[in-house]
FIPAMI-714750 format. One record per residue (C-alpha): residue in three letters; chain; x, y, z. Coordinates in pm, whole numbers, plus 50000, padded with zeros to 5 digits. Last residue first. Example, Ala and Ser with C-alpha at 12.3 -4.5 7.8 and 13.67 -1.06 7.14 Angstrom:
REM FIPAMI-714750
SER / A / 51367 / 49894 / 50714;
ALA / A / 51230 / 49550 / 50780;
REM end
This chain:
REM FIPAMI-714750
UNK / A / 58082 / 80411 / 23873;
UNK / A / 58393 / 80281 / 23616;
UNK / A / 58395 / 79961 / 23718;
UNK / A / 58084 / 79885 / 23703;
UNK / A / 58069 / 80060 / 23310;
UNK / A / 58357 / 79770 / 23200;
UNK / A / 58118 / 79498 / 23333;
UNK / A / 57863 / 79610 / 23088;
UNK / A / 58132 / 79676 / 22796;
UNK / A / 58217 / 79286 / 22828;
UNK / A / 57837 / 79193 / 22831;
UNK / A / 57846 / 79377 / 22511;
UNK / A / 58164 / 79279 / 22369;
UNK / A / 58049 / 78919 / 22441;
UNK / A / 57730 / 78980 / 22241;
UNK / A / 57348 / 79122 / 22261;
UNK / A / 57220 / 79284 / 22003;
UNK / A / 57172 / 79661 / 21998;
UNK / A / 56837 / 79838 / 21963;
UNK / A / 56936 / 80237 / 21955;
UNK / A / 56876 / 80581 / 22063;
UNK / A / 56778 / 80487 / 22421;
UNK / A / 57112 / 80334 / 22470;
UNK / A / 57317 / 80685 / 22393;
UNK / A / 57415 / 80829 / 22069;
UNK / A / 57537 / 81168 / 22071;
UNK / A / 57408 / 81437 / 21849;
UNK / A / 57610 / 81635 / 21552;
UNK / A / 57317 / 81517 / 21354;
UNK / A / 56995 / 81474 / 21469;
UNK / A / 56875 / 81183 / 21659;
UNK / A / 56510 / 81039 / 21539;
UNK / A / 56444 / 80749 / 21726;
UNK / A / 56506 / 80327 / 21761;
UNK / A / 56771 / 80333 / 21579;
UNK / A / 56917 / 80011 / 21446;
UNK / A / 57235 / 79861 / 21555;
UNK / A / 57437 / 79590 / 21389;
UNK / A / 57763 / 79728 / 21439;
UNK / A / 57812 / 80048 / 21683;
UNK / A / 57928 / 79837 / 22006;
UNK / A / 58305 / 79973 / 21981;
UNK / A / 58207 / 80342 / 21938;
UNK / A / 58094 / 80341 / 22315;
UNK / A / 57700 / 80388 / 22340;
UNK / A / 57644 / 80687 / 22608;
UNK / A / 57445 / 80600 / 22887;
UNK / A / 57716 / 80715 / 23133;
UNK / A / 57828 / 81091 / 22991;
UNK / A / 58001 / 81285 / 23234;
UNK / A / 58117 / 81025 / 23437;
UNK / A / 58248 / 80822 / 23154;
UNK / A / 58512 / 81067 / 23091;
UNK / A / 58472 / 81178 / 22698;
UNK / A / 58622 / 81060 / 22397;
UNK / A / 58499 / 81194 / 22067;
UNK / A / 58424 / 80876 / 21789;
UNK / A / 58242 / 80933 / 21452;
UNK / A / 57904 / 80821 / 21364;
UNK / A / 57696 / 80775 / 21003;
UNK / A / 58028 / 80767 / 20729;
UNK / A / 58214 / 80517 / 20931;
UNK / A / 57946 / 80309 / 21038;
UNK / A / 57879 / 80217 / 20677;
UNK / A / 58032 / 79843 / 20650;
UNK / A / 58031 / 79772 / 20983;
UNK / A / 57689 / 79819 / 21034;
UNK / A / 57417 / 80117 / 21123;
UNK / A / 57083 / 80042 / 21074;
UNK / A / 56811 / 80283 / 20998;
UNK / A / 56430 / 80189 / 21154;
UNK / A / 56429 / 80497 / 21305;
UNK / A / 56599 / 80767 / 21154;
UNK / A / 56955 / 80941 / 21138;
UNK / A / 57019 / 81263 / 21093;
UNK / A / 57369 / 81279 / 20962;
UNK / A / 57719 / 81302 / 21122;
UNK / A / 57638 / 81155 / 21423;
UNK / A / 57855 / 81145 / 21725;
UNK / A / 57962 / 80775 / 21887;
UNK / A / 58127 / 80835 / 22213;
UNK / A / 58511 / 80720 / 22348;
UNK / A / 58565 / 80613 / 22677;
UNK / A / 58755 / 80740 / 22996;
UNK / A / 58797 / 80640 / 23319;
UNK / A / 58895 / 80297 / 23325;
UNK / A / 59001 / 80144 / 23727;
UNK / A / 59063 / 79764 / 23599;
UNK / A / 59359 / 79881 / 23344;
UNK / A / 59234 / 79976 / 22935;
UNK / A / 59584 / 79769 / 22844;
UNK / A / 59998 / 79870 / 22848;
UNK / A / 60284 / 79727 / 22798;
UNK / A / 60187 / 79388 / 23011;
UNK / A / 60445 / 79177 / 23136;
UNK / A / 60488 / 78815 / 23109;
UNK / A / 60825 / 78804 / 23126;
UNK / A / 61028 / 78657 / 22861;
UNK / A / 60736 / 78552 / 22588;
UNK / A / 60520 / 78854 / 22662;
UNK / A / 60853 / 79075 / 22627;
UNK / A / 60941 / 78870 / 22302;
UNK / A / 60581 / 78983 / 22152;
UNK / A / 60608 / 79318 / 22237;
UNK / A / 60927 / 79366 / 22046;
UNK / A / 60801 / 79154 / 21765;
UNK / A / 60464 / 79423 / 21732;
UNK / A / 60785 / 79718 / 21615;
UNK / A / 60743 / 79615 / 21267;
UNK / A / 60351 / 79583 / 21262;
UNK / A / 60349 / 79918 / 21339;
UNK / A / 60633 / 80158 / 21272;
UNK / A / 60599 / 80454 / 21533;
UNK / A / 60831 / 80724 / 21486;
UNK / A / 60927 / 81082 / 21620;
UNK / A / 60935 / 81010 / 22002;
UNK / A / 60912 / 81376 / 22119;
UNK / A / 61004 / 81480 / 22461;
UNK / A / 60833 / 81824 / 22625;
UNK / A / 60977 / 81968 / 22903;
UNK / A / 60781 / 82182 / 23166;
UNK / A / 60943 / 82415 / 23416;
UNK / A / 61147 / 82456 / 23189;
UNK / A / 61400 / 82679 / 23133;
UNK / A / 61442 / 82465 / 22732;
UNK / A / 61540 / 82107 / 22740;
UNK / A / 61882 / 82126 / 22529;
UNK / A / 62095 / 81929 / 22724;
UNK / A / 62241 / 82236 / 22920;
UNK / A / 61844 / 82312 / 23014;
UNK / A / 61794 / 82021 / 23133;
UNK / A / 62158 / 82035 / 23393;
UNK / A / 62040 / 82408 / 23480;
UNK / A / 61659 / 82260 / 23599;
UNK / A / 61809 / 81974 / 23782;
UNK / A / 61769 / 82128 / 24118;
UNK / A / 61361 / 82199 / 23976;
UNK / A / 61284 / 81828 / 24001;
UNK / A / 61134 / 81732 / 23657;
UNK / A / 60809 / 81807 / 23515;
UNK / A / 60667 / 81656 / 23234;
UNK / A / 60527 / 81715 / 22856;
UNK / A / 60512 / 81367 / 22708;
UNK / A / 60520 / 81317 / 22298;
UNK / A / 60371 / 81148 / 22012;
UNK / A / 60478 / 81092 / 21667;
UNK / A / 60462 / 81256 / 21311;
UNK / A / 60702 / 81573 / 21298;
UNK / A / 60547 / 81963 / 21266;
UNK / A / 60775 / 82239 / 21128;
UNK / A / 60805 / 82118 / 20755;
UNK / A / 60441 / 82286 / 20727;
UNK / A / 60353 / 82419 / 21059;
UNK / A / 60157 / 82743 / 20865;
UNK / A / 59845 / 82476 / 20805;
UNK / A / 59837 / 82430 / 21170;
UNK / A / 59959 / 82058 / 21302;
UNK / A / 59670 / 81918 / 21516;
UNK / A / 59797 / 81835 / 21891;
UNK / A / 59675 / 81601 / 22123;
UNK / A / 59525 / 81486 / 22401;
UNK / A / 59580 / 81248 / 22745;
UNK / A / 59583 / 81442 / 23052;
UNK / A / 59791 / 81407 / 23370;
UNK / A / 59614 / 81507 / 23716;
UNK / A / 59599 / 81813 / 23908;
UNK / A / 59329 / 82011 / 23785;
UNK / A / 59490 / 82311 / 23694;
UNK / A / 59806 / 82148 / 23658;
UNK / A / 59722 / 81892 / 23373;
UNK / A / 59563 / 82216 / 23206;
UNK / A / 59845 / 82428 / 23208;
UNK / A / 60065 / 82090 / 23047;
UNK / A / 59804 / 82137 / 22790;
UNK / A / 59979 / 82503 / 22687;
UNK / A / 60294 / 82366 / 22763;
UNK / A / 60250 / 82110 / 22471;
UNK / A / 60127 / 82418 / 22293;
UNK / A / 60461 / 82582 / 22297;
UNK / A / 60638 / 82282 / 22297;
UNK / A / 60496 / 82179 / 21925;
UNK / A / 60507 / 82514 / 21765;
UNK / A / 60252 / 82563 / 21506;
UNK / A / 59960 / 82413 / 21617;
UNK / A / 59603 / 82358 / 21630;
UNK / A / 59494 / 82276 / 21990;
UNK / A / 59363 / 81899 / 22025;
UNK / A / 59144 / 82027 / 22319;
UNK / A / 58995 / 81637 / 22369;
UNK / A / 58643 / 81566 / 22198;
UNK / A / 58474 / 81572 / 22541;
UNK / A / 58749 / 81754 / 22774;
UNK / A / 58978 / 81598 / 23012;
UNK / A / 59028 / 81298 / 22916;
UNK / A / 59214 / 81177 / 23246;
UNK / A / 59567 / 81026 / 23280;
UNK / A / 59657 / 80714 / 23477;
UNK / A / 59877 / 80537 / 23190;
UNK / A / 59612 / 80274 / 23091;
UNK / A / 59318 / 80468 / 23111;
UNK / A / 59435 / 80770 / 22970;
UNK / A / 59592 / 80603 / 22671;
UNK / A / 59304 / 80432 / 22577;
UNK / A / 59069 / 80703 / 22558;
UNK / A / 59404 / 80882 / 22336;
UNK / A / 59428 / 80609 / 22112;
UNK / A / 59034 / 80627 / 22078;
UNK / A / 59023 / 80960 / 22016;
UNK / A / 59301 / 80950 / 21795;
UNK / A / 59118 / 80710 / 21581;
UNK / A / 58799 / 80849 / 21575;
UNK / A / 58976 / 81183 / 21440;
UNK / A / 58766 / 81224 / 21092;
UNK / A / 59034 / 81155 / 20850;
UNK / A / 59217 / 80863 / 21065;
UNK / A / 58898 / 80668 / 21122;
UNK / A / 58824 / 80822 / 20735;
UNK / A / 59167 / 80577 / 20660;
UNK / A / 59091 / 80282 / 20902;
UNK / A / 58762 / 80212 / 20804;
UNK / A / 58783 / 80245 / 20448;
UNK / A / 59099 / 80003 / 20473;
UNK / A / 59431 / 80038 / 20393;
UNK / A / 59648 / 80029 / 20036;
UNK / A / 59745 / 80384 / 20105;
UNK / A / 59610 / 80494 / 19738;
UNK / A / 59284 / 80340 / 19742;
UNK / A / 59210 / 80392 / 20114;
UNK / A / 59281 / 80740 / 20033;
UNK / A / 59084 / 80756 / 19668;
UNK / A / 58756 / 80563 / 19866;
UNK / A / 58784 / 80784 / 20141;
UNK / A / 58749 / 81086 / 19939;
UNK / A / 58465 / 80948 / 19755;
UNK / A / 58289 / 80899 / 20058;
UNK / A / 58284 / 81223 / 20206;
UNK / A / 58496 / 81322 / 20440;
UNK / A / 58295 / 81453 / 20746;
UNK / A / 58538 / 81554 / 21057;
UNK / A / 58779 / 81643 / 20843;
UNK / A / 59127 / 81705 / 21036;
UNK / A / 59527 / 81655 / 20935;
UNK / A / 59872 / 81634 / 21096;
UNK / A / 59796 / 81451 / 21406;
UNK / A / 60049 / 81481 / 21727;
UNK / A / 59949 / 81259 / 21964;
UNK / A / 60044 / 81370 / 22364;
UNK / A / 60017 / 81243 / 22684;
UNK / A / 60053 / 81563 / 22923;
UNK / A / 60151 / 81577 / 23313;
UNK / A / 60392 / 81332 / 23301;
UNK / A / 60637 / 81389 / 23618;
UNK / A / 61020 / 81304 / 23471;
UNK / A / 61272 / 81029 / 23736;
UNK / A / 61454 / 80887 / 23510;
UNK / A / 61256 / 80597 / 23501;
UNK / A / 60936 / 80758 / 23476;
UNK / A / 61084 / 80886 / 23138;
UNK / A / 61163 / 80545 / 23007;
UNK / A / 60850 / 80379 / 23100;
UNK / A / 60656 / 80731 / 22963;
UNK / A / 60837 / 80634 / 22620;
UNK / A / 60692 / 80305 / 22619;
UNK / A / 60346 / 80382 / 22714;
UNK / A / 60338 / 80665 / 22465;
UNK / A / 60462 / 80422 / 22188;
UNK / A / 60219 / 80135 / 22282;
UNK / A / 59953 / 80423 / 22233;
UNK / A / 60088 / 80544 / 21941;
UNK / A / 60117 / 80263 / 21709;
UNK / A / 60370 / 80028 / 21693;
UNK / A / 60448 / 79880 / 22070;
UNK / A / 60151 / 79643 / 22156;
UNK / A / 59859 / 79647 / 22331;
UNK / A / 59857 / 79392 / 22622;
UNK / A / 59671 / 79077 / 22669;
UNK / A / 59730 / 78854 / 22976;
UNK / A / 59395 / 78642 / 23117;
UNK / A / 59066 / 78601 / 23187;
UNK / A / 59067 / 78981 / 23396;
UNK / A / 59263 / 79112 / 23126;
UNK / A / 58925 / 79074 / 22896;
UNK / A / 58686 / 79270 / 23146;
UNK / A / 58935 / 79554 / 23137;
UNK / A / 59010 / 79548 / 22752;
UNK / A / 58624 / 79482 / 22650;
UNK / A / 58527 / 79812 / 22433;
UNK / A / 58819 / 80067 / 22546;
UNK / A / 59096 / 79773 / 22466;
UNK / A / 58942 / 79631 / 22111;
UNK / A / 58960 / 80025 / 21998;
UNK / A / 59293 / 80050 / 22052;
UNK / A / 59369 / 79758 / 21872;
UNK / A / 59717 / 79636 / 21805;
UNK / A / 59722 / 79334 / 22031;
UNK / A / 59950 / 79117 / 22158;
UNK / A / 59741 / 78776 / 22354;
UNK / A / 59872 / 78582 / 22595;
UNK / A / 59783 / 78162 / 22549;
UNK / A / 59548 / 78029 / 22857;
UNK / A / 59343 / 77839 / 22714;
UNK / A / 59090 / 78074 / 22842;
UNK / A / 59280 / 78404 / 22700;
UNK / A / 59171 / 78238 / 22363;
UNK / A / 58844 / 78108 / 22402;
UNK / A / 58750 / 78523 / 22528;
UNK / A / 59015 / 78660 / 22282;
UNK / A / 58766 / 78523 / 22008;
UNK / A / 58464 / 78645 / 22148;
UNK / A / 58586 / 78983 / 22220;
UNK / A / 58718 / 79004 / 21868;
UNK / A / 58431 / 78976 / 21668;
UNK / A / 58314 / 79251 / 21890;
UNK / A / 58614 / 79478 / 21880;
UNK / A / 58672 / 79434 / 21502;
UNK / A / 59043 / 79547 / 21418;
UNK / A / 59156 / 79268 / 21352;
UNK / A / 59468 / 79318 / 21464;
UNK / A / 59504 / 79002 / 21721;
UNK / A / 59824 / 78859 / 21825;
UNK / A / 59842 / 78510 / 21998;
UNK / A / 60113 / 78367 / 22163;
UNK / A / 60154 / 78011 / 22237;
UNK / A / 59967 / 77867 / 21881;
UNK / A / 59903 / 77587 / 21683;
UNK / A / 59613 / 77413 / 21932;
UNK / A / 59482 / 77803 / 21964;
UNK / A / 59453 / 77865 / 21613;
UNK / A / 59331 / 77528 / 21518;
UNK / A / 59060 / 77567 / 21824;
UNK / A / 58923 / 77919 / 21674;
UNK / A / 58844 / 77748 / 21313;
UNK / A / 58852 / 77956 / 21023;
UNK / A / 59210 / 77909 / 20919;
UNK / A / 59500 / 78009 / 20759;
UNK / A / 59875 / 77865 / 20717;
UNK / A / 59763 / 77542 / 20508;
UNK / A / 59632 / 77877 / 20307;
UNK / A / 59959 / 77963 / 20193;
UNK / A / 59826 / 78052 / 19818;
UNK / A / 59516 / 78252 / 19997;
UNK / A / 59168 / 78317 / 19875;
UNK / A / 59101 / 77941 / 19876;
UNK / A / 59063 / 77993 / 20277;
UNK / A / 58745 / 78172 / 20259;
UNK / A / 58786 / 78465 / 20481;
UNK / A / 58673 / 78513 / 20816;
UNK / A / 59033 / 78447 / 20897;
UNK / A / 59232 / 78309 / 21177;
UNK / A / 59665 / 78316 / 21126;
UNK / A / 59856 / 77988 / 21211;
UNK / A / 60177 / 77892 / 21300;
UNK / A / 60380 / 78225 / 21201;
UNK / A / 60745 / 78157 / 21289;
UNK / A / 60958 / 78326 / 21597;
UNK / A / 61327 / 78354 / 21695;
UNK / A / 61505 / 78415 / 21397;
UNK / A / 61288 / 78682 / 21193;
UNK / A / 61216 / 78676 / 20827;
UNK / A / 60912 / 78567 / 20828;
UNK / A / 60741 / 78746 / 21178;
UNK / A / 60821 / 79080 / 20954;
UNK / A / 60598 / 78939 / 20662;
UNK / A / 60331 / 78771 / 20939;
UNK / A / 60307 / 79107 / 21056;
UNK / A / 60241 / 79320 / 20764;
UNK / A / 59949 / 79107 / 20644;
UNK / A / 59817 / 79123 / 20985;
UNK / A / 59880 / 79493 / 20963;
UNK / A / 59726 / 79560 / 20650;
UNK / A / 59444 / 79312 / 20711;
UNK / A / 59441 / 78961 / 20744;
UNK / A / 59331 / 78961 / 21067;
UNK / A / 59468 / 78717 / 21405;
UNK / A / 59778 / 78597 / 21419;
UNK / A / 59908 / 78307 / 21521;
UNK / A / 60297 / 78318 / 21702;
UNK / A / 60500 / 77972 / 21732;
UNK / A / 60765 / 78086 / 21918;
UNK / A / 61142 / 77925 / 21787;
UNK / A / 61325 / 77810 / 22098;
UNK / A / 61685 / 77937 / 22100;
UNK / A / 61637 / 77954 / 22501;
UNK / A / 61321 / 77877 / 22618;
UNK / A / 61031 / 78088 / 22629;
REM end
């Protein structure tokens, strides 16, 4: 981008963050909103020379593109035109990256953005690795667990937060972090390594930060998890993520001066993550350098399954709409589980047999229909073998 040149940013989703974005994006200097994709009809909006159904508008309007849709398949066959015309996509979609990230960033750039956690983890390990810290552990830190809210529930939450169904029991029932966390492994060289992750309860974050720093050493690679603040951890437990690491033991006196603990494992905490208000800072390092944050990288390891949380029966479809309250996401290594069917490809799906509840879904559960997300998850697979 030239100097004092004004990017023209579209947007993809009109959804809390999209909504979000173009707000921030308004009152910022070096950027406008050109155009912002919808599936909805465009008389729903008082700016709607801004929106758009067509693909080409966005693209013809546009030299960075950021999608938060939050639909991987839709979006795989957007980002597939897009990437094509060459514009660099910003995303904030976790789940978009462990669907069709690697297969995606091999048509072009698209990076997750800074805002959430996993563009926060890959920020903060780019500091630490700079100073010279050893990640071992990649850590969320979640403050509350239901693995089955009921429907009612999510309809007072999403309600009252002014998000989506999906995104608030996604956040109730852990797919989220699971996916984060999928995500984060892949693209910062970490392992999953335990189905469902060992998201210990906690009280004391460094404590059990040190506790999954154990693991990292026992098998000699970083993980990606989390920890679940315990119900006694009230006013002790902040929102954010954190990296446990090792440093070189001659600076062990000089850590512990600034407040590090003995060590030999440290444990920093980046307290915030602001979403769509933090996306401009990815943006302008697209624009400058063409670097990418962080993505699902071309050697993927990890991937996030679908578990039931009803019997379900053939002939039953499973849809966008009620996907949340039939499956949940755990991630897994792909090694241990290869036929599995990745939480991204669960929309228009019926089931071909009886699987219980609790159960896994794999490809002989379910008839899927073919797509770009699904050829995308097919390549994806290759490179994990």
């Amino acid at each position: 981008m030239k100097l004092n040149q004004i990017a023209k940013i579209g947007i993809i989703g009109t959804g809390f963050i999209g909504k979000g974005l173009k707000k921030v994006i308004n009152i910022l200097p070096d950027m406008e909103v050109s155009c912002i994709l919808t599936q909805r009809n465009l008389e729903d909006f008082t700016d709607k020379h801004l929106h758009t159904n067509s693909i080409q508008e966005l693209i013809d309007k546009s030299e960075l593109i950021v999608e938060c849709n939050g639909n991987p398949i839709y979006a795989t066959e957007i980002l597939c035109k897009v990437l094509d015309a060459g514009i660099p996509v910003v995303t904030m979609d976790a789940e978009l990256h462990i669907t069709a990230g690697s297969y995606l960033s091999t048509r072009g750039l698209v990076t997750e953005a800074e805002g959430d956690q996993p563009g926060a983890l890959a920020a903060l390990k780019n500091d630490l690795v700079s100073m010279g810290f050893k990640p071992l552990v990649y850590g969320n830190l979640k403050g509350f667990l239901n693995l089955n809210p009921t429907i009612k529930e999510m309809q007072y939450w999403a309600k009252k937060q002014g998000i989506s169904i999906k995104e608030v029991t996604g956040a109730t029932d852990g797919t989220k972090i699971q996916v984060e966390q999928a995500l984060v492994a892949n693209g910062l060289g970490a392992v999953v390594a335990r189905q469902g992750l060992y998201g210990y309860e906690s009280v004391d974050i460094e404590t059990d930060a040190n506790r999954l720093a154990l693991h990292a050493k026992e098998i000699n690679q970083p993980i990606s998890d989390y920890l679940l603040r315990s119900p006694q951890a009230v006013g002790k437990f902040t929102k954010g993520v954190f990296i446990t690491a090792e440093y070189d033991r001659s600076q062990a006196p000089a850590l512990e001066y600034l407040k590090l603990g003995e060590g030999p494992f440290y444990t920093l905490i980046h307290n915030y993550y602001l979403c769509h208000l933090e996306i401009p800072k990815t943006i302008r390092q697209v624009l400058r350098d063409h670097s990418v944050l962080l993505d699902n990288s071309s050697h993927p390891t990890a991937s996030v399954c679908a578990i039931t949380k009803k019997d379900l029966v053939p002939g039953e479809s499973i849809n966008w709409a009620n996907r949340v309250f039939l499956v949940r996401g755990e991630a897994l290594s792909f090694k241990d589980a290869p036929n599995h069917v990745p939480i991204g490809l669960i929309n228009d799906l019926v089931i071909r047999r009886k699987v219980e509840a609790g159960k896994m879904l794999d490809f002989d559960d379910v008839e899927i229909p073919d797509s770009k997300a699904y050829d995308a998850w097919q390549y994806t697979k290759k490179l994990m073998k």
